[in-house]
C-alpha positions in Angstrom: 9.6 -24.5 -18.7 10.6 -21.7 -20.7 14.1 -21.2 -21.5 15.8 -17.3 -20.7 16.2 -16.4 -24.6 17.4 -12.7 -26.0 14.2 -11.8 -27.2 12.1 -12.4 -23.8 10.7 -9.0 -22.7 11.1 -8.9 -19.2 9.6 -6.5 -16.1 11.7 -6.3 -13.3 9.8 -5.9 -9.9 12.2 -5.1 -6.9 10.7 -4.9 -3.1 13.3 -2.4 -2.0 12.0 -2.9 1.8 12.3 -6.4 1.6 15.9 -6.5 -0.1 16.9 -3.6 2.1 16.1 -6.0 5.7 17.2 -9.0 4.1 20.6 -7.7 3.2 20.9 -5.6 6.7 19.4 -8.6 9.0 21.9 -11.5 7.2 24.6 -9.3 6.5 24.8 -5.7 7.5 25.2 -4.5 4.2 23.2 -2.7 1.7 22.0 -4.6 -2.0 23.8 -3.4 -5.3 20.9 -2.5 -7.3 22.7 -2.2 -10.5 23.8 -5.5 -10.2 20.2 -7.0 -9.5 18.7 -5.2 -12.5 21.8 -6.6 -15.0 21.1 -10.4 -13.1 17.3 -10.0 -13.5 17.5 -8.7 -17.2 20.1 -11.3 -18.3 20.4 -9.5 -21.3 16.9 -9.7 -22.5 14.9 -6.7 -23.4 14.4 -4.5 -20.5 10.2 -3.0 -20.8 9.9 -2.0 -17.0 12.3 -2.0 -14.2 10.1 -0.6 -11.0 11.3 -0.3 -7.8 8.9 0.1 -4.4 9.9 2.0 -2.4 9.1 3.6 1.3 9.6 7.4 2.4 10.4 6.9 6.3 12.3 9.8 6.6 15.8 8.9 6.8 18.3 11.4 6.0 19.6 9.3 3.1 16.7 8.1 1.5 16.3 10.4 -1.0 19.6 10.4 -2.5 18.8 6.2 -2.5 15.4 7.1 -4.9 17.7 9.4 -7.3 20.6 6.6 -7.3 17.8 3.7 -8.2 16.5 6.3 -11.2 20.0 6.6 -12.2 20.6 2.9 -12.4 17.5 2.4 -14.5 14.4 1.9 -11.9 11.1 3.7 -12.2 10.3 4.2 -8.1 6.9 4.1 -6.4 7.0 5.5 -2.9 4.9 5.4 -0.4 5.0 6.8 3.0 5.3 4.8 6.3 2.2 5.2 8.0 2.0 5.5 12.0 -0.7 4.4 13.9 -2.2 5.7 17.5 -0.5 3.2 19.5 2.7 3.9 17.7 3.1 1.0 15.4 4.3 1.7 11.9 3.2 -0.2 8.5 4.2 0.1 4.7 4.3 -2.5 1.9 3.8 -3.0 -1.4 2.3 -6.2 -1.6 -0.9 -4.9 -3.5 0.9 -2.2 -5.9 3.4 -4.8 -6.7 0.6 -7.3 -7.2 -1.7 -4.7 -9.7 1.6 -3.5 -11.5 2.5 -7.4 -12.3 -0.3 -8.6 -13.4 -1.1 -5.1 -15.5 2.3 -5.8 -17.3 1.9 -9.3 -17.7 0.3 -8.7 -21.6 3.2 -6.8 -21.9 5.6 -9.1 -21.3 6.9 -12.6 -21.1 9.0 -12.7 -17.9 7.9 -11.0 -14.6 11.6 -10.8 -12.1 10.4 -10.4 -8.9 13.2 -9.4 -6.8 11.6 -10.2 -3.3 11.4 -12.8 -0.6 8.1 -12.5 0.7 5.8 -15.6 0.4 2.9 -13.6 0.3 3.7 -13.4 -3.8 3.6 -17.1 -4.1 -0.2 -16.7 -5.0 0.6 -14.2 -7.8 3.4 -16.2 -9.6 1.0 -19.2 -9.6 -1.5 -16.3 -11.5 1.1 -15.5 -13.7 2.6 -18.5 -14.8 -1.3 -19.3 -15.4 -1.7 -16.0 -17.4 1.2 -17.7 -19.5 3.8 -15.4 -18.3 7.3 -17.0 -16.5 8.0 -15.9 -13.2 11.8 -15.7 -11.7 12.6 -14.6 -8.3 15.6 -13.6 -7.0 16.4 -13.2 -3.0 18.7 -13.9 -0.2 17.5 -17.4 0.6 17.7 -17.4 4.1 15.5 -14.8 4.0 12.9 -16.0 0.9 9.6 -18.1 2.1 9.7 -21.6 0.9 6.2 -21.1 -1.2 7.6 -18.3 -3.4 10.8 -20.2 -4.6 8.2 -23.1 -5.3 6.1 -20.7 -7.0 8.5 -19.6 -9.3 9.6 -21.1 -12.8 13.7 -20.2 -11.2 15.1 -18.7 -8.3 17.8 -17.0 -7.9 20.0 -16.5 -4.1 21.7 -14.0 -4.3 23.3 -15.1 -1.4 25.3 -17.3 -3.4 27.2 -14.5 -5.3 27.5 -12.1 -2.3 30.5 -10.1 -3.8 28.0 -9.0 -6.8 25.1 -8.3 -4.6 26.1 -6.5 -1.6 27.8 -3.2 -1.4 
């Protein structure tokens, strides 16, 4: 395993939806993305720092997309889509996906900031691709098969005082 090093270039991926409910469901409190980027990055150098992102319409959203450009974070948005019988759906999962394994030439460490197992399958194609793969998450709230997939892990639970607003 790769040790974190100053030179490592490093893309940080951040699943805003999936930080937001974490932090809301465990907590009731929203995430401090300034100090996720400055964990993720660990002082390595920064190539992309991209934060996804859904429009759903909330007064406060916007001034949430500004505040994440202002901290550093490209965002992708997409809208929340409604269907007939009223049920709503929006995730990233594939953008993420494309976006990782695009910048993986790029790079040498992919920081996925999310807890969703479904991205277990692309660490194990990155770490293949030759590329490390760290996650950070509230743990109650990360799938068992991404912190396995991962080269590290870190819970942000653990420090909540630097995580949580």
């Amino acid at each position: 395993m790769v040790d974190i090093h100053p030179g490592q270039r490093v893309a940080v991926l951040a699943d805003a939806q999936n930080l937001y409910h974490s932090a809301h469901s465990l907590y009731s409190r929203n995430v401090d993305y300034s100090a996720v980027l400055d964990k993720a990055v660990q002082g390595r150098e920064l190539t992309r720092a991209i934060s996804y992102v859904i429009r759903a319409d909330s007064p406060e959203e916007e001034s949430f997309f500004d505040a994440l450009v202002d901290i550093g974070f490209e965002t992708k948005i997409k809208d929340i889509k409604t269907f007939g019988d009223g049920s709503k759906k929006a995730d990233w999962d594939v953008g993420m996906s494309l976006d990782a394994v695009t910048l993986a030439d790029h790079v040498d460490t992919v920081v996925l900031c999310t807890g969703d197992g479904d991205f277990s399958r692309l660490c194990h194609h990155l770490r293949h691709e030759g590329v490390r793969v760290e996650a950070m998450a509230f743990g109650a709230a990360t799938a068992d098969e991404l912190v396995e997939a991962a080269d590290s892990f870190i819970d942000m639970s653990e420090r909540e005082e630097t995580f949580l607003l």
